[in-house]
C-alpha atoms as one frame of an Amber mdcrd trajectory, in Angstrom:
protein
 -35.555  40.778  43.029 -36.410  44.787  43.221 -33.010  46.504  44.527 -35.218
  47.859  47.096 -35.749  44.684  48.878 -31.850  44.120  49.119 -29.781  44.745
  52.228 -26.678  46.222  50.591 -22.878  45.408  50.913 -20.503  48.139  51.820
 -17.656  48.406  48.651 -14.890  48.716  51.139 -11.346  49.097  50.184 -10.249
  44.945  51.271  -6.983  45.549  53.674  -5.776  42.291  54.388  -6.507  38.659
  52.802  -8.334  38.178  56.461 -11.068  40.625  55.193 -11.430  39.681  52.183
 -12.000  35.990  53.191 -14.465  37.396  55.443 -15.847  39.246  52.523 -15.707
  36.004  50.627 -17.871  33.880  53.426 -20.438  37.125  53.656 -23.544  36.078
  53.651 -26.229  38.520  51.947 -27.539  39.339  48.764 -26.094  41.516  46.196
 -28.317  44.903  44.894 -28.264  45.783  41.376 -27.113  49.621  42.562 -23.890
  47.441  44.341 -23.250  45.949  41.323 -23.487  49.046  39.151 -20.573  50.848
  41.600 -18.542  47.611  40.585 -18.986  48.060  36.740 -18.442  52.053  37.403
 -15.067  51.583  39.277 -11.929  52.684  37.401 -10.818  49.370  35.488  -7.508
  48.766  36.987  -9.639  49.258  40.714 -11.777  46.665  39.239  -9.737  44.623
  37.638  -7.507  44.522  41.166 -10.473  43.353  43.024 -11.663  40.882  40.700
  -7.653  39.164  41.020  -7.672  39.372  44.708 -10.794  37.218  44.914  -9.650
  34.695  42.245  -5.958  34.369  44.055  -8.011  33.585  46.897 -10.795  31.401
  46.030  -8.692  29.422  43.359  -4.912  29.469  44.317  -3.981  27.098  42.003
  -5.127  29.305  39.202  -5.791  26.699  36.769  -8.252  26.952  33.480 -11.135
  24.086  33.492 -11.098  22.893  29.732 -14.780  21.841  29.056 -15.888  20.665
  25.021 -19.289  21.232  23.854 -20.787  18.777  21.995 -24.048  19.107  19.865
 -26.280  15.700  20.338 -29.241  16.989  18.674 -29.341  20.074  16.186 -31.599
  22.388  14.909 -35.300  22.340  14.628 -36.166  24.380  17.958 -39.554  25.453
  18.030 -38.527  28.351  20.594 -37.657  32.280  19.526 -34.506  32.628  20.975
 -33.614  35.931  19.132 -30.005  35.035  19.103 -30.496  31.552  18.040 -29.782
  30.054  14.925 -30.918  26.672  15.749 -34.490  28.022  16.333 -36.986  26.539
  13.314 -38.532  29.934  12.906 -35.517  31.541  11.504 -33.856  31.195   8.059
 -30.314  29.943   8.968 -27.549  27.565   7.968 -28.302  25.360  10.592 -30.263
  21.854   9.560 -32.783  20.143  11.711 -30.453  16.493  12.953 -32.158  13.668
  15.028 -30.119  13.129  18.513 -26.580  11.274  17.939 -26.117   7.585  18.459
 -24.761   6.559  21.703 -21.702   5.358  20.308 -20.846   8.808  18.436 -21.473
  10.726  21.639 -18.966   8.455  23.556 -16.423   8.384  20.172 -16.357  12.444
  20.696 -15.774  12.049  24.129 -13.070   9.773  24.204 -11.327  12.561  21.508
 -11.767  15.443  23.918 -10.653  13.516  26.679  -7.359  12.709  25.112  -6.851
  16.667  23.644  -7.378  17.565  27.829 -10.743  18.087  28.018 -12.336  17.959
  32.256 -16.047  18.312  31.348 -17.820  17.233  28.366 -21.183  18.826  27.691
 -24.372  17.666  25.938 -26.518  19.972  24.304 -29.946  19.336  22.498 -32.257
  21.582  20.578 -35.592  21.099  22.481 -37.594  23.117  24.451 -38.005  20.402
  26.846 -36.980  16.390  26.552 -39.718  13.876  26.534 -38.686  10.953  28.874
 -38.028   8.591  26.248 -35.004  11.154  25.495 -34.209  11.468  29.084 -33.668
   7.523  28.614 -31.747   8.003  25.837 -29.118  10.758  27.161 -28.910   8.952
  30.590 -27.128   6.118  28.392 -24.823   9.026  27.124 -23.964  10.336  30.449
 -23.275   6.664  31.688 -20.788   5.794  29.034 -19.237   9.226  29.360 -19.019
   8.815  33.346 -16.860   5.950  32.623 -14.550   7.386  30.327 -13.794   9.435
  33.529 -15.178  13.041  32.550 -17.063  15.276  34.460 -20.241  15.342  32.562
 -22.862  18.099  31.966 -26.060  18.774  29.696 -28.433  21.494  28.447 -31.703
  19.808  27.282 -34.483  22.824  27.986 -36.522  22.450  31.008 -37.002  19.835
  32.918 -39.397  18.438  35.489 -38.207  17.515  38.343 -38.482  13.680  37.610
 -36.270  14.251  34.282 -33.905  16.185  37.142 -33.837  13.182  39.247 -33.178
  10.414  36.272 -30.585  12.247  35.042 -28.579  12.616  38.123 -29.537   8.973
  38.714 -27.447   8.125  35.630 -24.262  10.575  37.264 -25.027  13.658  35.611
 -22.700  16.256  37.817 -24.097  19.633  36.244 -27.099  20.840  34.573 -26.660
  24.072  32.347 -29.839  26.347  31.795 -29.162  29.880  31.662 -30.968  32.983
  32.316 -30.093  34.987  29.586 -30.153  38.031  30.591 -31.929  40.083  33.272
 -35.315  39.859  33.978 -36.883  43.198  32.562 -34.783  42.772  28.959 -35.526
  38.645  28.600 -38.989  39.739  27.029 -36.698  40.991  24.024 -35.214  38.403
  23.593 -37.623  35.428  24.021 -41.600  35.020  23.916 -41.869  31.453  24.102
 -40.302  30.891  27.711 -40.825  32.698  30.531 -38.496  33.509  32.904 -39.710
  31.949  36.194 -39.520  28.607  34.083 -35.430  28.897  33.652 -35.720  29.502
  37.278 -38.109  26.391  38.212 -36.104  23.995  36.121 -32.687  25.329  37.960
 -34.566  24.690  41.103 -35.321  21.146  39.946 -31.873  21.076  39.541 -31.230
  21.681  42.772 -33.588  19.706  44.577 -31.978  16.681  42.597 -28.468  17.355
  43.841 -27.102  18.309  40.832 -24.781  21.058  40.449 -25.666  24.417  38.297
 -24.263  25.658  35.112 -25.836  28.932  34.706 -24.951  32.003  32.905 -26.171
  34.078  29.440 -25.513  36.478  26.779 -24.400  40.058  26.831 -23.867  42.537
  24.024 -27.644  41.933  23.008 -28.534  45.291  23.227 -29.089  45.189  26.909
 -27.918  48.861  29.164 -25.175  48.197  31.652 -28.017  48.475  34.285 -29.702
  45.159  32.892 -26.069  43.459  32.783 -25.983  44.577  36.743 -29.672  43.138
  37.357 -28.899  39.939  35.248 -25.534  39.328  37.304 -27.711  40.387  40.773
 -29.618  37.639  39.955 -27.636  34.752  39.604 -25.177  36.060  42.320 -28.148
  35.564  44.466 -29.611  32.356  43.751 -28.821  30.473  46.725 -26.513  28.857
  46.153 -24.986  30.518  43.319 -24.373  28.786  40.075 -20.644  26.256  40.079
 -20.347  27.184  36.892 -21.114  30.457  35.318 -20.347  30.735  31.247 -20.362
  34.312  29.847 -21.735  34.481  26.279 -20.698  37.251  24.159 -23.163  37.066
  21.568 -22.078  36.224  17.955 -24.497  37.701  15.765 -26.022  35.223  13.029
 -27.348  35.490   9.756 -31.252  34.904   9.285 -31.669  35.796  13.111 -33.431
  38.690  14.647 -29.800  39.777  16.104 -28.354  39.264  12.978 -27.348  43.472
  12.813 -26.595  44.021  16.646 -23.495  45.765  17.060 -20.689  43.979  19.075
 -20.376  45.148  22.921 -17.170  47.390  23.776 -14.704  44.243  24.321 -13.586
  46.320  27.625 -17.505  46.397  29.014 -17.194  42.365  27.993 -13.616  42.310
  30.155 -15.697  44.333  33.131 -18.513  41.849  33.049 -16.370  39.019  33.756
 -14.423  40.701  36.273 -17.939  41.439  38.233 -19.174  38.046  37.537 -15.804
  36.941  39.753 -16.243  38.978  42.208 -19.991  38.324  43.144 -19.345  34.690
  42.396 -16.521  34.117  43.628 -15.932  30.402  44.059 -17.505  29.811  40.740
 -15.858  28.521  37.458 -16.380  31.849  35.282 -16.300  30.085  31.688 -15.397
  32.441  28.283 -18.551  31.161  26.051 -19.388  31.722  22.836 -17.406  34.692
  20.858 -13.765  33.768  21.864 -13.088  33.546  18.536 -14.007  37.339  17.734
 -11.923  38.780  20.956  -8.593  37.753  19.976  -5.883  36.807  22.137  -5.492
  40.163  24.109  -9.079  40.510  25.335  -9.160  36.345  26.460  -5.922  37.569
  28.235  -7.710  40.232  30.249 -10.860  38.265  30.727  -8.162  35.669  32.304
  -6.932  38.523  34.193 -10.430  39.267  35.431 -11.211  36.062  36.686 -12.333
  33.495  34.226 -10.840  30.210  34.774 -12.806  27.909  32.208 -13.083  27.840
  28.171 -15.022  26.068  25.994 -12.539  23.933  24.453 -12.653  22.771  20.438
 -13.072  23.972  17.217 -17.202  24.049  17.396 -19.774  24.724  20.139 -22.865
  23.725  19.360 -23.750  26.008  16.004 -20.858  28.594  16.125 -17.266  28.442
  15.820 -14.297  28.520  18.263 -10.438  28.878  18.722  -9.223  25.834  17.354
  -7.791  23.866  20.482  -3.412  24.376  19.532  -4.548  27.652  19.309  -5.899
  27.515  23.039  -2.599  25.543  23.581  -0.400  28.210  22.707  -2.568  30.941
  24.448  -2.407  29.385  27.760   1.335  28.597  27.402   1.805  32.128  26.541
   0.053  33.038  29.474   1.693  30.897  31.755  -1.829  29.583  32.994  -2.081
  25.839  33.717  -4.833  23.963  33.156  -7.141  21.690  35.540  -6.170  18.457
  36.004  -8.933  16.583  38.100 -12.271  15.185  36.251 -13.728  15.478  40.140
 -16.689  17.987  39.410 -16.135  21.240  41.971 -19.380  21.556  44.296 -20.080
  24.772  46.427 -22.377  22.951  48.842
């Protein structure tokens, strides 16, 4: 949406937790020059802002613990430039047919019992067929009853696949953006924008909730970070869930030599993400394991309140889960306790 079209918000000093819950239940778009003069404020202005609104919108402070589990690997026939599971590219990463029910539900019953809230399905296709639709309904019914919040990333989807899926008690749908708008051509040829926007509208319209975020520190200017966080601050509603990829360059991908983002731009992102989101679960993504415990600890600071919890996402590594243990402890953050899946709307 051009900045030009956008009624702005007024960066006020907030003097009272009155305003700022009226600031909160504002209604009206956010401008990508709005969220530039976030990123630009001095960090411990923005980092001040970005606590008030978390106190506020989650005063129990607890971290959602979510695990990641890979159902079908490899063999993508999209160009994800940051993708190692895309066919094109000359990676690590072996082409798997989609798990068997019963070693979905095995995995799930193991991050349920190490503390796990959400588990999340991911499959390497640039769209299911229905026949796989059927198959990771199944998934997401046997999960359901294990008493986990459950959540999937399959590619696009029509809006019948939409509808089956939260027919079988899927609670949230993740399909990201990316990245904003004017860089996502750098990234990826063989999707177009406006479809990651149709199938989150399918989403939607099925009554699912949305798990939508992306990857920064692919080369993108702090402008297209702004524009990319404009956008899904202004999908209405925003996303529930909103995971924050820092990207983890691999071998035999296009992004294989991209230099690593300034970990205090990564700390700033998050921070903005809270504060245009604010009733959202900001999740710490893929890279964890390259920040180290005293950039998580800021990014906490700033507002994130999930993790992907376990030792692999879905091709790259992660903290191993004592390790998330300790940090927490350390931290004296608590995690969530309730499987109930949080809805905006």
């Amino acid at each position: 949406m051009p900045a030009t079209q956008i009624a702005e918000k007024t960066l006020t000093q907030v003097q009272s937790k009155a305003d700022l819950y009226r600031e909160l239940d504002a209604s009206g778009p956010w401008s990508v020059s709005q969220i530039e003069a976030l990123f630009a404020l001095p960090f411990s202005e923005l980092m001040f802002r970005a606590q008030e609104v978390h106190r506020l919108s989650f005063p129990d402070g607890d971290v959602e613990l979510a695990t990641l589990l890979s159902i079908k690997t490899g063999g993508c026939p999209e160009d994800c430039s940051y993708c190692p599971q895309a066919a094109r590219y000359d990676t690590d990463v072996k082409a798997n047919k989609l798990m068997d029910l019963d070693e979905v539900l095995d995995a799930a019953r193991a991050a349920k019992a190490a503390g796990s809230n959400r588990f999340c399905m991911g499959a390497a296709w640039r769209e299911p067929k229905d026949r796989d639709i059927e198959k990771v309904a199944a998934m997401i019914k046997g999960v359901k009853a294990l008493g986990l919040e459950t959540c999937a990333t399959l590619g696009m989807l029509e809006a019948s696949q939409a509808l089956a899926l939260q027919e079988a008690g899927l609670d949230f749908y993740n399909h990201n953006l990316d990245t904003s708008e004017d860089f996502y051509r750098s990234v990826i040829s063989t999707r177009g924008y406006q479809d990651r926007l149709d199938t989150i509208a399918n989403v939607r319209t099925a009554g699912m909730s949305v798990c939508c975020g992306g990857i920064v520190g692919m080369g993108e200017t702090r402008e297209q970070r702004a524009a990319f966080l404009a956008r899904l601050a202004n999908l209405n509603p925003y996303p529930e869930s909103v995971p924050i990829n820092h990207l983890v360059p691999v071998a035999g991908t296009p992004l294989e030599h991209q230099q690593p983002l300034d970990p205090l731009e990564f700390v700033r992102t998050i921070a903005v993400a809270r504060i245009t989101m604010p009733r959202a679960r900001v999740r710490l993504s893929a890279g964890r394991q390259e920040m180290g415990r005293a950039v998580q600890a800021m990014c906490f600071q700033a507002g994130a309140n999930s993790i992907f919890y376990g030792e692999q996402l879905l091709t790259t590594g992660n903290p191993e889960a004592e390790q998330d243990r300790a940090l927490l402890a350390d931290l004296g953050l608590k995690t969530k306790q309730s499987s109930k899946a949080e809805v905006l709307i």
